[in-house]
C-alpha positions in Angstrom: -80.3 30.2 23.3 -81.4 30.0 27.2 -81.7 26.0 28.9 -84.0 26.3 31.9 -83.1 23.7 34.3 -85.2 21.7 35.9 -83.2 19.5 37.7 -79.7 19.4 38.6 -76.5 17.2 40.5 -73.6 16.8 40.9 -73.3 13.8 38.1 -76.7 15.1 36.4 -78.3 18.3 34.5 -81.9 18.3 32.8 -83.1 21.7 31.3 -85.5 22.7 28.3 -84.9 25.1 25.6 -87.9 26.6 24.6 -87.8 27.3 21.0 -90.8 29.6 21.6 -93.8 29.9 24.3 -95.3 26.3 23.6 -93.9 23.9 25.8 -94.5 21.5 22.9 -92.0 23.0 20.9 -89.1 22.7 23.3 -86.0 20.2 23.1 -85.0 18.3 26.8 -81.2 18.5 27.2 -79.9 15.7 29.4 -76.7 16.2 30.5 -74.1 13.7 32.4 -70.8 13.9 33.9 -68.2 11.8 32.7 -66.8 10.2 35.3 -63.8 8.6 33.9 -62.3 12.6 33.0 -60.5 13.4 35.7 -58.2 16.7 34.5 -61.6 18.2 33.4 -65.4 18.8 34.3 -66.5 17.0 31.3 -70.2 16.4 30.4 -71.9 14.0 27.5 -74.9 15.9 26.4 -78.1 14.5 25.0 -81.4 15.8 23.5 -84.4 14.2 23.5 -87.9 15.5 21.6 -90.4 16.1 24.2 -92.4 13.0 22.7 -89.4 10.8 23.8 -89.2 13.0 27.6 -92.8 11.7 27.9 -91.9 8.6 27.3 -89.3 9.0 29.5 -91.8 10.4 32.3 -94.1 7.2 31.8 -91.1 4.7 32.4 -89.7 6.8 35.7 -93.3 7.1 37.3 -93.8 2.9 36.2 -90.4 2.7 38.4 -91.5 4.9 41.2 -94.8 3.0 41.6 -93.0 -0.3 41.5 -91.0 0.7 44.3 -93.6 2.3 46.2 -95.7 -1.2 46.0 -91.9 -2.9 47.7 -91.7 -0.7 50.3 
């Protein structure tokens, strides 16, 4: 199993793993550093359909355009 990534921080990892060509078909990993581990890199990792990443996508673009209207 390959996760491209799309984006990635120091406290925050966001990749896709295709389960085949169509981007429909894919799963969004999300993946965030705990914080509070501080022996280990430790991460929490969530998945998300990709009707739940567009939803995701409609509220970060809502929030980008907000803040675009404050500036």
């Amino acid at each position: 199993m390959d996760i491209e990534r799309i984006f990635t921080s120091d406290t925050l990892r966001i990749g896709l793993i295709r389960e085949n060509v169509k981007l429909t078909d894919g799963i969004m990993v999300v993946a965030s550093k705990d914080r509070s581990e501080k022996r280990i890199e430790k991460w929490v990792i969530n998945h998300l359909s990709m009707d739940e990443a567009g939803v995701l996508k409609d509220s970060l673009v809502a929030l980008l355009e907000e803040g675009e209207k404050d500036a």
